[in-house]
C-alpha positions as CSV (number, residue, x, y, z in Angstrom):
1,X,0.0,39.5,-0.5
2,X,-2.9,36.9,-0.9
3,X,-4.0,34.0,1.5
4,X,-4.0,30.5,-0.1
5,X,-7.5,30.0,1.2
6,X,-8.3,32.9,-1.2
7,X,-7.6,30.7,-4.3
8,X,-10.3,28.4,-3.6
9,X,-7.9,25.5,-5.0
10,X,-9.4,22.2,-4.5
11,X,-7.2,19.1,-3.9
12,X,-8.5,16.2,-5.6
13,X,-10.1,13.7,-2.8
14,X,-7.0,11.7,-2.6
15,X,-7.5,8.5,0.3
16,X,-4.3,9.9,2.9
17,X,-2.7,6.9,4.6
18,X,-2.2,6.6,8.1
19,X,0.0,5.0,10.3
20,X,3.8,4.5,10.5
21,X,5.6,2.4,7.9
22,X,6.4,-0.8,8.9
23,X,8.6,-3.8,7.1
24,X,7.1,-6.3,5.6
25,X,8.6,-9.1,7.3
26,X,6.8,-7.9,10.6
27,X,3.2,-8.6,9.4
28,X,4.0,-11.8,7.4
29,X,2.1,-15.2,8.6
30,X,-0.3,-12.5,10.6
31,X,-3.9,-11.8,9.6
32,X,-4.2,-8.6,8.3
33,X,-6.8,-6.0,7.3
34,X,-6.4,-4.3,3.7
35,X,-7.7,-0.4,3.4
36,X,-6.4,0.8,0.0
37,X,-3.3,1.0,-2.1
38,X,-1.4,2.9,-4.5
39,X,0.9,1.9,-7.1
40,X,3.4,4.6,-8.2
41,X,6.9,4.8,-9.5
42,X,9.9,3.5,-7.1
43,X,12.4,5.5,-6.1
44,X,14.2,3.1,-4.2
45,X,14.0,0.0,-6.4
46,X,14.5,1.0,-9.6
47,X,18.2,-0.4,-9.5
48,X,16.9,-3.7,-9.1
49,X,15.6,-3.3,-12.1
50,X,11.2,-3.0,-10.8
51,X,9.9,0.6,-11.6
52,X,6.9,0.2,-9.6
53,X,6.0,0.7,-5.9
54,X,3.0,-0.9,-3.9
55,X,1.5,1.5,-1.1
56,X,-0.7,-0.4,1.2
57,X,-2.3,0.9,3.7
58,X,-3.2,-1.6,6.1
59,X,-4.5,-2.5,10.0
60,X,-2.2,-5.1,12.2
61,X,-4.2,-5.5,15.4
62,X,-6.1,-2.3,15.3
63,X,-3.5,-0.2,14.6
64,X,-2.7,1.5,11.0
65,X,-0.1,1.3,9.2
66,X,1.8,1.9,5.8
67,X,4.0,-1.0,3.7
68,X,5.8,-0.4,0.9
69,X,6.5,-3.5,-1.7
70,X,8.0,-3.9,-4.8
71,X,7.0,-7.2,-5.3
72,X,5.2,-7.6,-8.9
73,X,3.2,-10.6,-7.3
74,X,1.4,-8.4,-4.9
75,X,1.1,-5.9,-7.6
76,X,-0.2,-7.7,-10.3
77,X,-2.9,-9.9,-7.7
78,X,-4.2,-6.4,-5.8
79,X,-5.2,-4.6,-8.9
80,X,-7.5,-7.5,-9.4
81,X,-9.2,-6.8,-6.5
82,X,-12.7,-5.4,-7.3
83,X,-12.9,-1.7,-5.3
84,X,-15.9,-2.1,-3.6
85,X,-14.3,-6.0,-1.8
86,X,-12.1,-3.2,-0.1
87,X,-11.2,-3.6,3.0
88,X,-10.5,-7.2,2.7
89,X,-8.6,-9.6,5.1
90,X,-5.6,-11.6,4.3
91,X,-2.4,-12.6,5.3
92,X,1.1,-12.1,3.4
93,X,3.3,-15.1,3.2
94,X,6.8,-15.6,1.5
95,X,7.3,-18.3,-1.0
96,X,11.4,-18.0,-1.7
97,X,11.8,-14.4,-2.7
98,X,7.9,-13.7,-3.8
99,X,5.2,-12.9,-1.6
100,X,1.7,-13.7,-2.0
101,X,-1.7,-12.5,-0.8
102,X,-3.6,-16.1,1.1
């Protein structure tokens, strides 16, 4: 039987997030340090009718930590972001149901 080191496979060099996942409503009004993000299918929100899901990865006081968002706002304004701005510094706030990068 063969060892998966043997098969030499290669994982492509995919940024792993750190941290425990946290709501959102616990870093909103609070300054907060953005790493990276990923945007991928939702499996949660999809009845609500939003087929995408926001991965941040983000620091709150020195400590990491993951958020998950379906909100199209912070979708659509984060893939604006030029890559090489990242990290950046912002804080989330709620305007009725959206949220918003400030």
């Amino acid at each position: 039987m063969g060892k998966f080191s043997d098969f030499n496979i290669k994982v492509a060099n995919d940024k792993a997030f750190i941290g425990d996942k946290i709501k959102m409503t616990r870093i909103l009004g609070k300054e907060i340090i953005v790493h990276h993000f990923k945007i991928g299918p939702s499996k949660i929100y999809k009845e609500r009718g939003t087929c995408l899901c926001l991965q941040l990865q983000i620091s709150l006081n020195s400590e990491k930590h993951i958020i998950f968002t379906s909100s199209s706002g912070l979708i659509d304004a984060i893939q604006q972001v030029p890559e090489n701005e990242f990290p950046f510094t912002t804080i989330i706030m709620q305007e009725n149901e959206r949220f918003k990068f400030t």
